[in-house]
Wavefront OBJ file of the C-alpha trace (Angstrom):
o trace
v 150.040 93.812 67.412
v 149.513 97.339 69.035
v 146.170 98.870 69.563
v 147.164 101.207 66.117
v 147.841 98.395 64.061
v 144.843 96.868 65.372
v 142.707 100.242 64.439
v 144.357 100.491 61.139
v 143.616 96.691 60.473
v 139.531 97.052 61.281
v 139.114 100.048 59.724
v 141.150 98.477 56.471
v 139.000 95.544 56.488
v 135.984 97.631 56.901
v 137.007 99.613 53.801
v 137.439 96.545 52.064
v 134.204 94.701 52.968
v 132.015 98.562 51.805
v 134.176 98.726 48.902
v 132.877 95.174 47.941
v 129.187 95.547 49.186
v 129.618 98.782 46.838
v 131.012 96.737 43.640
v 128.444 94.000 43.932
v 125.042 96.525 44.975
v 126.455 98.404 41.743
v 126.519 95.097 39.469
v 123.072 94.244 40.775
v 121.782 97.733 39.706
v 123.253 97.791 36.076
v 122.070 94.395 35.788
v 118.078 95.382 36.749
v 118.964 98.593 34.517
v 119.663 96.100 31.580
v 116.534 94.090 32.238
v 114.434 97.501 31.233
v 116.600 97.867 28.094
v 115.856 94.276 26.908
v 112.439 95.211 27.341
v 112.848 98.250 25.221
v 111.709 100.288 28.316
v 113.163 104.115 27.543
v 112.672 105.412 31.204
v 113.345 104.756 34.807
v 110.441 104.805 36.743
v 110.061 102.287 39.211
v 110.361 103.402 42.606
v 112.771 100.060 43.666
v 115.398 100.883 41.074
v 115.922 104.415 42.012
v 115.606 103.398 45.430
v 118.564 101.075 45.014
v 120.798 104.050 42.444
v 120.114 106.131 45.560
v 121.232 103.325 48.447
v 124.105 103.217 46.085
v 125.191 106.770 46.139
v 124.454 106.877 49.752
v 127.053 103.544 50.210
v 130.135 105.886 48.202
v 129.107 109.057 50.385
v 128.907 108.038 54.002
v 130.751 104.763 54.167
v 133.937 105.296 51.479
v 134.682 108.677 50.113
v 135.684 109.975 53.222
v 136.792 106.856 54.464
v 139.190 105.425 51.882
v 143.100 105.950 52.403
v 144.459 108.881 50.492
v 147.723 106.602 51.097
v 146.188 103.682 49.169
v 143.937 105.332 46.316
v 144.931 108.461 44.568
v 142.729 111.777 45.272
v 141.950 111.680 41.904
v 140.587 108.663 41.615
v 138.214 109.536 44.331
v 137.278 113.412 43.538
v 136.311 111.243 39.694
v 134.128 108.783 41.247
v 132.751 111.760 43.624
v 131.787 113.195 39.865
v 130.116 109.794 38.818
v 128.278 109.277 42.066
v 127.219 112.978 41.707
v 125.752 112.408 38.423
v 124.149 109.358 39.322
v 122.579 110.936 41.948
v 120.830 113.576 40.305
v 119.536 110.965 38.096
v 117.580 109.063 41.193
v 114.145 111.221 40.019
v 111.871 109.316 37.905
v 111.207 108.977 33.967
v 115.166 109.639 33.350
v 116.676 107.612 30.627
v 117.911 104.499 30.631
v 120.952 104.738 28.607
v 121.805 107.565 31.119
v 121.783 105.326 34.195
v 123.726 102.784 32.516
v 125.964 105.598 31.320
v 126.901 106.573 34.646
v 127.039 103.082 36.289
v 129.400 101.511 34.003
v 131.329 104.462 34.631
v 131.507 103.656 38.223
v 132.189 99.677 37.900
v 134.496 100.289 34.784
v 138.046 99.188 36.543
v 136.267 99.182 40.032
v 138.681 96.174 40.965
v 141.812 97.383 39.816
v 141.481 101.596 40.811
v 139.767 100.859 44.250
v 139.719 96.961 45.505
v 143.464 95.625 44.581
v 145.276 98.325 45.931
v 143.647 97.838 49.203
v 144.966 94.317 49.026
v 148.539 94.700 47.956
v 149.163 97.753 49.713
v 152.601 97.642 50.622
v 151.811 99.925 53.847
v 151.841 96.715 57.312
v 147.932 97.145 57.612
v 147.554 95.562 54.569
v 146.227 92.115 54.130
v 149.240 91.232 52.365
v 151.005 91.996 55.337
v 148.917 89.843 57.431
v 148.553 87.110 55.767
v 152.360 86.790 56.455
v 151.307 87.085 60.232
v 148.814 84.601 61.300
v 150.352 83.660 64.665
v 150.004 87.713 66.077
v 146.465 87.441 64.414
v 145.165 84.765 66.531
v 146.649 87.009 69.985
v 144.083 89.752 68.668
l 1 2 3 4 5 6 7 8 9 10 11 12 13 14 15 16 17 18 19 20 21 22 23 24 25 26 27 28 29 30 31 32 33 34 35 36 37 38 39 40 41 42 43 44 45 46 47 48 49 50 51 52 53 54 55 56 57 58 59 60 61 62 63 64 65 66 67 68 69 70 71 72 73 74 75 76 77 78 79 80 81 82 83 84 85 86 87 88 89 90 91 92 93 94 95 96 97 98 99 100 101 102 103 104 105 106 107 108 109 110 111 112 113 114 115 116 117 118 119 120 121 122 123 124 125 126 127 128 129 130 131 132 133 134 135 136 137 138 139 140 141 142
């Protein structure tokens, strides 16, 4: 495997892994979200829950909207979750609606797996994991 393939391959993986941390910090969020609904709370205003819609927003900026393959997912698909992530954010001040926050975050999970995660694993490009997975003997000369 050439030093390319070998760049293409971590920063793949890498996009992978943050696209996952992203999915599963965004689950935990709309789940603690819910919890205040059940309780009939209207408002966000506990510093720990915008805390974590703002960590959340931060994870999409820095680590994936840039980052992602154009190749892989569609600009679209990106500039609309760019829109959602925007929203969100201006959201993260306190006493703003429940319903909103779970507005926007269900937005952002709803076909998470199937617009941003699959196509990163059946990409038919050869620094996909479907590719390597077919290659485990150059794997272990990394």
């Amino acid at each position: 495997m050439s030093a390319v393939d070998q760049w293409s391959l971590t920063l793949l993986i890498h996009s992978l892994e943050s696209l996952k941390k992203f999915k599963q910090e965004g689950s935990a969020l709309r789940k603690n979200i819910k919890a205040l609904e059940k309780k009939h709370i209207i408002n966000v205003s506990q510093k720990g829950l915008i805390d974590e819609a703002e960590s959340l927003c931060e994870i999409w900026r820095t680590d994936l909207s840039t980052k992602l393959s154009k190749k892989i997912i569609p600009t679209a698909d990106i500039e609309k979750m760019n829109e959602y992530i925007s929203s969100l954010f201006k959201l993260c001040r306190p006493n703003n609606r429940v319903s909103s926050y779970l507005k926007f975050i269900t937005s952002i999970l709803k076909g998470f797996d199937n617009t941003y995660i699959h196509p990163y694993m059946v990409a038919p490009e050869s620094n996909s994991p479907t590719y390597l997975i077919n290659m485990p003997s150059e794997m272990a000369n990394i």
